[in-house]
N, C-alpha and C positions, 0 to 999 in steps of 0.2 A: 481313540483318545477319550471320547464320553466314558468308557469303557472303566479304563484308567480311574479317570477324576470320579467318577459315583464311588468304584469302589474302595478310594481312599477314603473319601467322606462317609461312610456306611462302615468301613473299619474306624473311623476316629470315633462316629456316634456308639460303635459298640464298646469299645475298650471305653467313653467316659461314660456311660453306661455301667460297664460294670466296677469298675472305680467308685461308683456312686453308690453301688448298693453295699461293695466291701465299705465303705467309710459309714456308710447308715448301719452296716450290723456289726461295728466295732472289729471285723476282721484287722482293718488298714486303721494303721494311728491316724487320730488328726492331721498330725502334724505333715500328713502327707498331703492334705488336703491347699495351704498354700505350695508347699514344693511340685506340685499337679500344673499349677494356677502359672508358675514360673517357669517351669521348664518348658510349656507350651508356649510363652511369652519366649521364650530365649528361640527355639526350634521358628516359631513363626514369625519372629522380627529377622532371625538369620535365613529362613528363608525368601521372603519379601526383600531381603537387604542385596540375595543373592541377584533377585531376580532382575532388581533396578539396577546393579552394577551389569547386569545383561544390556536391559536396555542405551546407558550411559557409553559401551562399548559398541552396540549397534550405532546412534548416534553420531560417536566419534570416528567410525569406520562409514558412515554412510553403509552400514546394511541394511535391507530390507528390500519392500515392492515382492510382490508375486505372491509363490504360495506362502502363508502362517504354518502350515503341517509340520514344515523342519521345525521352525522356533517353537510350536509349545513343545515336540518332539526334545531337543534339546532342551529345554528347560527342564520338561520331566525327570528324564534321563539324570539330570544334572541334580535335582532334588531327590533322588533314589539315593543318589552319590553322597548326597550330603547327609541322609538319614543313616542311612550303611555305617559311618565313621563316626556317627554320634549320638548312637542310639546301641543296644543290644540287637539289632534287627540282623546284623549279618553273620553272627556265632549265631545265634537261633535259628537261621534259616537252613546255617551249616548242619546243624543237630539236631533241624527239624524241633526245635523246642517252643511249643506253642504259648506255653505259662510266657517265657520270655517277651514271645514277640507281644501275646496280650497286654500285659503290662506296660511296653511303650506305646501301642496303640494313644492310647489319650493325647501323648505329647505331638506323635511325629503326625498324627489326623488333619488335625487343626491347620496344621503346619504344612502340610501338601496340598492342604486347599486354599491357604491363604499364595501358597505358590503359583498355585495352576489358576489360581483367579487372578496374581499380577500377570504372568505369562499371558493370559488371555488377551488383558486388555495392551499390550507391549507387541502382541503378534503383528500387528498391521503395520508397521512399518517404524522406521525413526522419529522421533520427533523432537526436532529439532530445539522448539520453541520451551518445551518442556524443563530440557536440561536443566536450570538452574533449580527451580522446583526438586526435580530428581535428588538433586546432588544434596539440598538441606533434606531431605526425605533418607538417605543414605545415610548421610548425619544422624539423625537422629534414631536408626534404627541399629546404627554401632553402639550407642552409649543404651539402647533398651535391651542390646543381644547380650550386651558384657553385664548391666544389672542383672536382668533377670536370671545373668547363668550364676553368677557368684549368690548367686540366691533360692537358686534350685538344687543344692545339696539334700539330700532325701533325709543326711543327720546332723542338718542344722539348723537346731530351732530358739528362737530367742523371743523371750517377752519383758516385760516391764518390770525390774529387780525391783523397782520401789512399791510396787501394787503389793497390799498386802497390810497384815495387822502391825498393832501398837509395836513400838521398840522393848526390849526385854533386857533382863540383864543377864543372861541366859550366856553360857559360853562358845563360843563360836567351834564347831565342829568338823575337822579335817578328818577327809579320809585317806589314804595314800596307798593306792594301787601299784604293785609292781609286775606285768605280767610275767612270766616264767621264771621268778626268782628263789634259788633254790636257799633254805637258813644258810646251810653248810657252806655257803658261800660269803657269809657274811662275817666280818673279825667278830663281832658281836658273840657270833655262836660258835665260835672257835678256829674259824679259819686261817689258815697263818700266812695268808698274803693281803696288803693293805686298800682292800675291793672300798670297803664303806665308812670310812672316820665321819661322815653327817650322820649316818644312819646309827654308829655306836653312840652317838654326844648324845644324841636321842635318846638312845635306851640308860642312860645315864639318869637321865632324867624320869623314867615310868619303869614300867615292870615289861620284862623281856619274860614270854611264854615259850618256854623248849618246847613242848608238844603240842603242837597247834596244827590240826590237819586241813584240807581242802574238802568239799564234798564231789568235787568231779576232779578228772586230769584234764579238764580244760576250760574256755574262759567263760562263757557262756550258763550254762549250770551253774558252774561255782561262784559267779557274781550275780547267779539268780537266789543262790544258795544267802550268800553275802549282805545281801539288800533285802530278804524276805525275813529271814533266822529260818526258813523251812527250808526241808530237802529239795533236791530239784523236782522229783516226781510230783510231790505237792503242788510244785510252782507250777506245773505243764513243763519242763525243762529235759529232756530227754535226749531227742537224737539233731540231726544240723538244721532243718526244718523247723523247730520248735520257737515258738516266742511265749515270755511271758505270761500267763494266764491271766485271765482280763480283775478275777477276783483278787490277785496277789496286790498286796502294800507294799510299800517300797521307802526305804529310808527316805530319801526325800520327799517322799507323800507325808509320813509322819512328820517329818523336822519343818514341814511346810505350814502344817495344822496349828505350830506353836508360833505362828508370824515370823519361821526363819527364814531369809533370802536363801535359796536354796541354784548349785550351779554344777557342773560338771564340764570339765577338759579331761577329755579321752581319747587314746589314740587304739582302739578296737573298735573293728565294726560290728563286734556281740556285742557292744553295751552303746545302743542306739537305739531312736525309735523304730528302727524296721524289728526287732524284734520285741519293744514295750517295756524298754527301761528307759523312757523320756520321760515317766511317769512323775510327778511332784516336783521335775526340776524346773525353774527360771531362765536357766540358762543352761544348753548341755551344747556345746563344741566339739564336735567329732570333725572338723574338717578340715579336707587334704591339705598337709604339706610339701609339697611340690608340685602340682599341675591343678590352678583353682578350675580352671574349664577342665571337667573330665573328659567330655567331648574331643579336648586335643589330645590326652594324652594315650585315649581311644584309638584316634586315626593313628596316631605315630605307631604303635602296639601294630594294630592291623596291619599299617602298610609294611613293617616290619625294620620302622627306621627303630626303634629301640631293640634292643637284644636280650635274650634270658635274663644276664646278668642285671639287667638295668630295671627289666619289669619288678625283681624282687624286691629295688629300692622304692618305685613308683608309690605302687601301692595307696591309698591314702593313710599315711598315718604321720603324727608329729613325731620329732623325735625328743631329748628329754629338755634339749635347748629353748626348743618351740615351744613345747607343752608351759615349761615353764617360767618365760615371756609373756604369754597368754597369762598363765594364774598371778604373775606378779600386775600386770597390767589389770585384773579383776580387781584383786585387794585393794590395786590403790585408786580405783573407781568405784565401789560398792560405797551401798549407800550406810555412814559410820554409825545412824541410830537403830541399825535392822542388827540384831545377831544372824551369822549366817551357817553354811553348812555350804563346804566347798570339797568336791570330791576330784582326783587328780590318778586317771589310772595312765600309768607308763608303761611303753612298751616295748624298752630298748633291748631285754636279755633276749629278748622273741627274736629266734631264727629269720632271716638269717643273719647271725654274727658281722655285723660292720658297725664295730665302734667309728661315731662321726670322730675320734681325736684317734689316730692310729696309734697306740699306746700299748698295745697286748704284747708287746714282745718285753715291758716290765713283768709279766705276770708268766710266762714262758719258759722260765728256766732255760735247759739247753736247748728249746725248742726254737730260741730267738734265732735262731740262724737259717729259716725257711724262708725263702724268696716268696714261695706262693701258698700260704698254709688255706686250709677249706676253709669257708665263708656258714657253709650250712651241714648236718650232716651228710651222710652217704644211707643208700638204702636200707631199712630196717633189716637184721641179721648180719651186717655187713661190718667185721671190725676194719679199722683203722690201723696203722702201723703206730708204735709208741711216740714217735716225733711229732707224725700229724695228731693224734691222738690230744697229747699234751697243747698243741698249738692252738686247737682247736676250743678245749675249756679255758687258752690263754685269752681267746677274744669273745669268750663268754664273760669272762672276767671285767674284759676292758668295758661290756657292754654296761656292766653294774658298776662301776667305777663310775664311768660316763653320767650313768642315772644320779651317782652320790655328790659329783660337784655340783646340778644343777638343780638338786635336792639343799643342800646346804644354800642356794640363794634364797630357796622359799623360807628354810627356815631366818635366815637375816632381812626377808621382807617382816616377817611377824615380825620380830624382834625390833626392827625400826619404827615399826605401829603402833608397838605398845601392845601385841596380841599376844604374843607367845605364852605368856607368862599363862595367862586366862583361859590359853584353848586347851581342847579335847583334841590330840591328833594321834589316831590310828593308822599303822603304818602296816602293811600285810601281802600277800599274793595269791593269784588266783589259783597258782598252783608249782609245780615243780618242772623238770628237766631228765629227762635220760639222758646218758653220756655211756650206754653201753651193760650196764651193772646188769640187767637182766636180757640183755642180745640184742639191744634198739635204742633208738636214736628218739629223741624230741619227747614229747607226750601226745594226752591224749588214745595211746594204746595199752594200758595198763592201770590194775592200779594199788602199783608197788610204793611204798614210802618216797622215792626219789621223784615221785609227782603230784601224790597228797601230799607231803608233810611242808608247812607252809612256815612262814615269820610270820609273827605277830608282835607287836609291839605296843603299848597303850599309854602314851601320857598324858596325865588327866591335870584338869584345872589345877593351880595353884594354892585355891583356895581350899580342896582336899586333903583330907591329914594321910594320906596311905604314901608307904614310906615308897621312896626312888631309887633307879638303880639295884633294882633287884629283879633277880629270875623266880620262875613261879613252874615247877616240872607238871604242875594239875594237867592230864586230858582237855584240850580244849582245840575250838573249829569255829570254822567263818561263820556259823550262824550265831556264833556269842556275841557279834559285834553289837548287831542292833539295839538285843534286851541290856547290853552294857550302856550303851546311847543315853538307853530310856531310865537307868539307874543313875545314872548321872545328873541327867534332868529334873528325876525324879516327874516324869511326866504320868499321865493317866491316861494310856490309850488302851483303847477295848481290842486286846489281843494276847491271842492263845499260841504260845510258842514251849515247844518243846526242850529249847533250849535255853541255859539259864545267864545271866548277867557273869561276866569275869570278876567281877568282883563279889559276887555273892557266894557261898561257902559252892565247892561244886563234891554232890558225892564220888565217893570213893568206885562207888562199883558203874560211873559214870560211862554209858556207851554213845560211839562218835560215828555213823554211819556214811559211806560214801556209795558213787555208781558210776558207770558206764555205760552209754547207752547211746553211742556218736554210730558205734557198727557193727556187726555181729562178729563175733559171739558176745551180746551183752556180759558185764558182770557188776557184783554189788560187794561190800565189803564190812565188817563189823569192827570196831575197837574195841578194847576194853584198854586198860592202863599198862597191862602185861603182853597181852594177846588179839590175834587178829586173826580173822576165817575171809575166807577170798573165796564167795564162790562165781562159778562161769556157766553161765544158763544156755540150755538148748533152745529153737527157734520157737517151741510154744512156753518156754518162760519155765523148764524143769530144769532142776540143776543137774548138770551132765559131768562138776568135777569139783574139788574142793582142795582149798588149801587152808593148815593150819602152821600157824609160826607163834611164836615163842617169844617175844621180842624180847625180852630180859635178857634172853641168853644167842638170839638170833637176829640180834636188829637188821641184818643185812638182808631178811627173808630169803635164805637158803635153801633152809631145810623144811620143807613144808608140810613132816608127817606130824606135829601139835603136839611132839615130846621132849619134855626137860621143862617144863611150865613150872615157875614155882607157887608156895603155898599160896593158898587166896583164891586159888584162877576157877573159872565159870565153866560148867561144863557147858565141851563145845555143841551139844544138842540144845540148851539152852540159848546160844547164842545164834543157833539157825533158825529154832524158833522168832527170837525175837529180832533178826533179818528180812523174814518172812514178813510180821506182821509192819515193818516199817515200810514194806515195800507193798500192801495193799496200802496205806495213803493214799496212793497216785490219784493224779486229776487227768481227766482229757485234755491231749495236748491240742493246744493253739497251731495250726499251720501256716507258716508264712512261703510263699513263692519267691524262689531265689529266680533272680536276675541272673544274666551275664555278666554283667560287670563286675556283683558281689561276690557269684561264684568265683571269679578271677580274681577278687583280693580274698577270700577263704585257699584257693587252691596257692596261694602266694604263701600263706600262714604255712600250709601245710594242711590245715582242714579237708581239703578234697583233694584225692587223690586220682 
């Protein structure tokens, strides 16, 4: 039993140990640094709570007298049990995953000794005289296990909206996130089922871009891509390991510098401090909507009272009702003399398909008559029969539907504020959808138009003379958002971006580069306005295959031998040249250690396989 108890405490001092040095060499955000301080508080009040409701039961039962070996025996025993179901420790021990279990070390350390020290002093018998003591001690360690856990979310961090410079008359800047929303899906850009009427009144109002790409097919890169104006490589943004590079800016670092309250409601766990986009925000809300103790929703998963079907809801993320409850609740609590900068990423088209309002059989055609249509796809290579097929982009449809009515409340909160009129609100996604066009399902494994090519949307202040309601065909991508931002503002920040303002002239012979780099076979991608080269790298980084398309006359990327291009076009030696040199940029990437738990809401995404 000494045995035991040393070396839980010799594991707890080593994991806060090395805790301590990741947060001293900027490995580990800050902000991890109270969620550290909490989850040990949640782990060692729950433990200690455990142990007194031992004692209180011994007491009640009159047990004890003789040997103490069973009771601290039991108690141990019984805080194994508790760590197992609410920590990563018991998937880690499964898979031998030692990153894992280090990383809870810190929390569950502390917390087996604050155990095995109440057990100690509770072995020697009942005590009678104690109970009432006990029982406020009980007390008070329910209402520090349920603080400290609603407060040890790893991506929830909040500070003081009002800290900060002079009030400005500067326009308040929205950003709107959709993840895996494809244009083609939207009536805007010609879709002929009625997915988005908030989304069109919008583009009514600003300039709607037909050709507006992603830099990655997935969410991470492409909102590093988003929030920096640089490629991912630049950023450290690469493979599912990767966070943020510690040198990269960040829209709300920047919008922060000119005294803007600065916030984010998000529902992906890529755009959180575990990977170094909490950077410049006030406020960023990444947390779960449906189980605030993750710990519980842990045990249930483990002991197997939730089912497949149920873990893929679990997940932490908001849906679009949540998310924007939360933003309408911000607006009308921010403080009205700050200009702010409020970003809103949604993630309801994201697999798997369960519109909260069961609605897809409007969008279904003769599909409506499926009792049981698929929720997610089927394995890559795998077609579909035409029923389920169709049934299945019916409840991708309802998912973006779903997005567009509670999209339309944010814009009738601006509008009752008196903001609408005033703001900057960028409307976009992190990337696109397979539905089979090239033999696969989701993204993130390609990268063919149907998962770069994104919406974009810009409606800019009131006070701007550039005309509304019009489309703009120019080449354009996520990293134009920012130097747009900074055109707007007309601010003066010391930075070098390769990419230019949407409203500034954009040349002709403009190229829009993208990548792949989640699993092997990496690959990279070139635009031009006509034309696109796809190549696919061998494992020390040599191109081992190329495709050229034609898109004037091949937008579907068919035919990929680079013939029938019309007048104008680059030769395509040119353009592998200048693939090449975009891709020495790269920066060394940042490593972050995936948990258990995060691994299980990325393999819930479909990220890990």
């Amino acid at each position: 039993m000494v045995l035991v108890c040393t070396s839980l405490f010799l594991a707890g001092c080593t994991g806060l140990v090395r805790s301590g040095a990741r947060l001293a060499a900027g490995i580990l955000p800050a902000a991890y640094l109270p969620h550290g301080i909490a989850l040990t508080a949640a782990i060692s009040a729950g433990a200690g709570l455990a142990a007194i409701l031992f004692a209180l039961a011994s007491s009640r039962f009159r047990l004890g007298g003789g040997d103490a070996v069973p009771r601290v025996s039991a108690l141990v025993l019984g805080y194994l049990t508790f760590w197992v179901v609410t920590t990563s420790g018991f998937a880690a021990l499964l898979t031998f995953n030692a990153s894992s279990l280090m990383s809870d070390l810190p929390a569950w350390g502390p917390g087996a000794i604050a155990y095995v020290a109440a057990g100690l002093w509770l072995s020697r018998g009942p005590r009678p005289a104690a109970v009432g003591r006990l029982k406020v001690a009980a007390l008070a360690l329910v209402f520090v296990t349920i603080g400290a856990t609603l407060w040890s979310h790893p991506r929830r961090q909040t500070q003081d909206l009002r800290a900060g410079g002079p009030a400005t008359s500067r326009p308040p800047v929205i950003l709107v996130l959709v993840d895996t929303l494809r244009p083609d899906h939207l009536s805007v850009y010609g879709y002929d089922k009625p997915t988005s009427p908030a989304v069109d009144r919008l583009a009514k109002d600003g300039v709607t871009f037909t050709r507006a790409f992603a830099q990655a097919p997935w969410t991470r890169p492409s909102c590093g891509a988003l929030f920096t104006a640089r490629l991912p490589p630049e950023v450290g943004l690469r493979g599912i390991h990767d966070s943020l590079s510690a040198s990269a800016r960040t829209i709300p670092q920047f919008l922060k510098s000119e005294a803007y309250a600065t916030a984010g409601i998000v529902s992906s766990v890529h755009v959180s401090a575990a990977y170094g986009f909490e950077r410049g925000f006030d406020d960023l809300d990444i947390g779960p909507s449906y189980v605030m103790w993750t710990g519980v929703s842990k045990a249930l998963r483990r002991l197997r009272l939730l089912q497949d079907r149920d873990r893929e809801g679990l997940y932490p993320r908001y849906d679009a009702r949540e998310l924007t409850d939360r933003a309408i609740r911000w607006l009308n609590r921010r403080d009205p003399e700050r200009p702010f900068f409020l970003y809103l990423h949604y993630a309801d088209p994201h697999q798997p398909y369960r519109p909260a309002e069961d609605r897809w059989r409007e969008f279904a055609g003769a599909a409506r008559s499926l009792e049981q249509p698929p929720a997610a796809p089927p394995p890559q290579g795998t077609p579909l029969p035409p029923d389920q097929h169709a049934a299945l982009l019916a409840r991708y449809d309802a998912e973006i539907a779903y997005f567009d009515r509670q999209f339309e409340r944010v814009i009738a909160t601006l509008k009752a504020l008196g903001l609408y009129d005033s703001s900057m609100i960028i409307l976009t996604a992190d990337h696109g959808e397979e539905f089979f066009e090239h033999g696969g399902w989701g993204h993130a494994h390609t990268l063919y138009n149907e998962l770069l090519r994104i919406p974009l949307i810009l409606k800019l202040p009131s006070s701007r003379s550039e005309p509304r309601g019009v489309t703009d065909r120019r080449l354009a991508s996520s990293m134009d958002v920012l130097p747009t931002v900074k055109h707007v503002l007309g601010a003066n920040w010391n930075a070098e971006w390769s990419a230019p303002s949407l409203l500034a002239p954009i040349a002709n012979d403009r190229l829009v580069v993208a990548y792949r780099h989640i699993d092997h076979p990496h690959q990279r991608t070139i635009y031009t306005a006509d034309q696109k080269l796809i190549e696919t790298l061998g494992p020390s980084g040599q191109v081992v295959r190329q495709e050229r398309y034609c898109l004037g006359t091949d937008p579907e990327e068919k035919d990929g031998d680079g013939r029938g291009c019309g007048p104008g076009t680059i030769e395509w030696s040119q353009l592998e040249t200048r693939l090449a040199d975009a891709d020495r940029r790269g920066v060394p990437s940042d490593k972050v250690n995936i948990d258990t738990d995060t691994a299980e809401e990325l393999r819930a995404l479909g990220y890990i396989r």
